[in-house]
C-alpha positions as CSV (number, residue, x, y, z in Angstrom):
1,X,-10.5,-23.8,2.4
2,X,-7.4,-22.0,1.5
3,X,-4.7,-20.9,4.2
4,X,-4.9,-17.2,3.6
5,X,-1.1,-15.1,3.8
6,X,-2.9,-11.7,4.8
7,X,0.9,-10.2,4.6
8,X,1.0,-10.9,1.3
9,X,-2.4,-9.9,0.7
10,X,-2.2,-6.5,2.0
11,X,1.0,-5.9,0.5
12,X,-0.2,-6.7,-3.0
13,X,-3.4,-4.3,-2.3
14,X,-1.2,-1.1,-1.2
15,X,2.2,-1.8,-3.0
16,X,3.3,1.3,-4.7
17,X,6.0,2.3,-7.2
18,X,8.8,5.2,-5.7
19,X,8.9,7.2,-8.4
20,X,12.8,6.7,-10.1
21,X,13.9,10.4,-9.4
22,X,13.5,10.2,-5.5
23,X,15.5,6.9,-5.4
24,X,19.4,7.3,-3.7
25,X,21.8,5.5,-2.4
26,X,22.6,3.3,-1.0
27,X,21.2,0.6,-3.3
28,X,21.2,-3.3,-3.0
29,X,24.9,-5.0,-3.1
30,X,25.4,-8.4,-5.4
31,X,24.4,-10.3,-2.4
32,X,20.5,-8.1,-1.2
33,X,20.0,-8.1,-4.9
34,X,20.5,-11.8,-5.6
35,X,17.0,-12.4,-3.3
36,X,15.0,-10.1,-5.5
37,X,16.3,-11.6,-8.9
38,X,15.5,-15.4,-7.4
39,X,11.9,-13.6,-7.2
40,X,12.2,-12.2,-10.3
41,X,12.8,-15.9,-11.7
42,X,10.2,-17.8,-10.1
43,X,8.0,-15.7,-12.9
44,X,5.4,-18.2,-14.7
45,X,7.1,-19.4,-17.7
46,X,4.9,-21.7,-20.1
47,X,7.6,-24.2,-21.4
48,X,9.8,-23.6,-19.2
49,X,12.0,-21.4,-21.8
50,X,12.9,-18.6,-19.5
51,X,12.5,-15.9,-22.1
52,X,14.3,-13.3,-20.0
53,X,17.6,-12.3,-18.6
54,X,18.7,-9.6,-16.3
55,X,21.6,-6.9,-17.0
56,X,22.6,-4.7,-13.5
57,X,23.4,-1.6,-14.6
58,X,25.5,0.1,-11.7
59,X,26.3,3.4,-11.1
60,X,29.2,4.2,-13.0
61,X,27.5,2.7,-16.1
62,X,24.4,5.0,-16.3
63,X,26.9,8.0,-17.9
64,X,28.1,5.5,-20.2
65,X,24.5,4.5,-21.1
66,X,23.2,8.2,-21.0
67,X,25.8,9.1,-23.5
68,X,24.5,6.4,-25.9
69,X,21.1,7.5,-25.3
70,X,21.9,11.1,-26.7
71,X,24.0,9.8,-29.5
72,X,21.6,7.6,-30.6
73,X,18.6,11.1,-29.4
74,X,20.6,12.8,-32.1
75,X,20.7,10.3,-34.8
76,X,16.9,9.7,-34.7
77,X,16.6,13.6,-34.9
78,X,14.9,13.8,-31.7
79,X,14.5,17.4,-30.2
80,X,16.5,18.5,-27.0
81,X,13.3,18.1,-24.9
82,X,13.2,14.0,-25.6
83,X,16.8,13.4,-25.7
84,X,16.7,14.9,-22.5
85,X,14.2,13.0,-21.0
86,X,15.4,10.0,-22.5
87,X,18.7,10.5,-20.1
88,X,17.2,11.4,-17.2
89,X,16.9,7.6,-15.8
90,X,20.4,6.8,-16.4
91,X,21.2,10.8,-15.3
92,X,19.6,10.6,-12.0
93,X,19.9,6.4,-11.7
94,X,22.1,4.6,-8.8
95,X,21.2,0.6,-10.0
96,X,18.9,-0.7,-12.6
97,X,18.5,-4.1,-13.8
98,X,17.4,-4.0,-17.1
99,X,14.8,-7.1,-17.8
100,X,15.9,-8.4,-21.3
101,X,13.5,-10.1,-23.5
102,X,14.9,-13.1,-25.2
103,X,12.1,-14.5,-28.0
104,X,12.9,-18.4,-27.8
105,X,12.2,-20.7,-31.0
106,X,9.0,-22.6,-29.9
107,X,6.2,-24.4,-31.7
108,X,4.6,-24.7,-28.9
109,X,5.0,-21.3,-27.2
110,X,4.0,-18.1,-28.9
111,X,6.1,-15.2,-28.7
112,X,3.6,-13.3,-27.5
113,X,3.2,-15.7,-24.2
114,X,6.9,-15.1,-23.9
115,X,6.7,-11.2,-23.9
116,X,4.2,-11.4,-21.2
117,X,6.4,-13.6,-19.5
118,X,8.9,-10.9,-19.4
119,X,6.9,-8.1,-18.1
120,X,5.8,-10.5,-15.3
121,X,9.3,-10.9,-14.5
122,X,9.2,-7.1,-14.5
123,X,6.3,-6.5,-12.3
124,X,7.6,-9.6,-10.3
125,X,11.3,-7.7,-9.7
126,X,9.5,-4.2,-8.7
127,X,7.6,-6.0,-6.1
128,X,10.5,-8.1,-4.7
129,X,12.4,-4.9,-4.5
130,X,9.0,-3.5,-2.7
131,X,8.9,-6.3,-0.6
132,X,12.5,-6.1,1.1
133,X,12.1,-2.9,1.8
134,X,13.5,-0.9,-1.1
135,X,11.9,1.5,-3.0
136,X,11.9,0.8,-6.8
137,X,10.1,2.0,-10.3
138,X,9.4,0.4,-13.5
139,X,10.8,2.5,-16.2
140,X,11.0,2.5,-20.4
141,X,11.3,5.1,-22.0
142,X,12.2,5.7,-25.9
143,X,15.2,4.2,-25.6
144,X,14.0,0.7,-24.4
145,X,12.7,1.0,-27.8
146,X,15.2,2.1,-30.0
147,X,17.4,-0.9,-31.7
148,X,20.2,1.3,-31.7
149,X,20.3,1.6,-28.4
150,X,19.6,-1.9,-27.4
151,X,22.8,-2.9,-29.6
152,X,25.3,0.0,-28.3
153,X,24.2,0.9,-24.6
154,X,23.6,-3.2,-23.7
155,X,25.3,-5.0,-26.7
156,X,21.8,-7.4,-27.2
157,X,21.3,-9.6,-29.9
158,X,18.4,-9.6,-32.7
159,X,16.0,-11.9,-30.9
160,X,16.5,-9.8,-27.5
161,X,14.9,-6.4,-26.6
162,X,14.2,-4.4,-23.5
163,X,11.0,-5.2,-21.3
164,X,11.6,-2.7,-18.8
165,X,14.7,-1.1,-16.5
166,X,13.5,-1.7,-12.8
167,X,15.5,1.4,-10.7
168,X,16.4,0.2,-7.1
169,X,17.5,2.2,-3.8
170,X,17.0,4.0,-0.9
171,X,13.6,6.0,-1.0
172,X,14.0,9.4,-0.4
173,X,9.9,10.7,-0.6
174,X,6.7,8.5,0.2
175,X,4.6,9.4,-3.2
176,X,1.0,10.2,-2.2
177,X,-1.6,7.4,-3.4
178,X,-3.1,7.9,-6.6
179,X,-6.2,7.2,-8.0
180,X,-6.5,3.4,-8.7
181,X,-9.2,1.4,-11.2
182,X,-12.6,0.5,-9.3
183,X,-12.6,-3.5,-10.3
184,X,-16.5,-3.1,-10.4
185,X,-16.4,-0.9,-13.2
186,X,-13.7,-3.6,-14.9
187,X,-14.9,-6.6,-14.6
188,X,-17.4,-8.8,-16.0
189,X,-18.7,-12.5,-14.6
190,X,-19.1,-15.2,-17.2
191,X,-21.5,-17.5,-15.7
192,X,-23.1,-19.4,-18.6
């Protein structure tokens, strides 16, 4: 039989993102952030080619980063209404670390395994940051998308890309519970 961590458990059952806005100061120092990226890390990994790397993005590099994201708004010929929103992370952030993608030469690993590897890391950070006591949020956004900006706001290379910025501070508002999937209506058994 299994030895149960009903901590763990009951944490994984009623962890909830802070949503990104409601997040202050202060935020995690090198040293209460170094815990969660260890976390991050121990992300499964087939291969072993760790196709991920972190960038902290601290506070007085979001109006650096939410200049670039209007630049690069304007050039792409989006309206005032998405450029805006496109800022509005880096507008309102305080710390991000920004969970890089890095597609690793394998013949044995498909890239696609290593993309999902990322977003574990990302799911894994969120709830490290949950975990210790922070609040914390997930976040993309066009930008995460836009080559432009992955080459001018974080200066990544052409096998890198964004798999998510992962906001951490202080939480400011307990969000009310939202609706969540019934795993009844999910799931199916395979039994033969």
């Amino acid at each position: 039989m299994p030895a149960p961590n009903p901590a763990a458990s009951e944490f994984l059952q009623t962890r909830r993102s802070r949503p990104a806005k409601t997040l202050q100061p202060p935020v995690p120092d090198a040293g209460a952030l170094r815990p969660l990226l260890v976390a991050a890390a121990r992300t499964p990994d087939h291969g072993k080619l760790e196709p991920w790397r972190f960038i902290v993005i601290e506070k007085p590099a979001m109006a650096r980063l939410s200049q670039v994201v209007a630049d690069r708004g304007k050039a792409l010929g989006l309206d005032a209404e998405q450029i805006s929103k496109g800022r509005s992370q880096f507008d309102q952030g305080h710390l991000a670390v920004a969970v890089i993608e890095v597609q690793k030469p394998s013949p044995k690993i498909p890239a696609l395994e290593q993309t999902y590897s990322a977003g574990a890391v990302c799911l894994a950070l969120l709830n490290a940051a949950l975990a210790a006591g922070w609040g914390a949020n997930w976040l993309s956004g066009w930008p995460s998308h836009d080559r432009g900006f992955m080459e001018h706001a974080l200066g990544l290379g052409p096998a890198e890309r964004i798999a998510g910025f992962i906001h951490i501070g202080t939480e400011t508002a307990i969000p009310p519970e939202r609706p969540r999937p019934d795993p009844d209506a999910i799931t199916s058994w395979v039994s033969s």
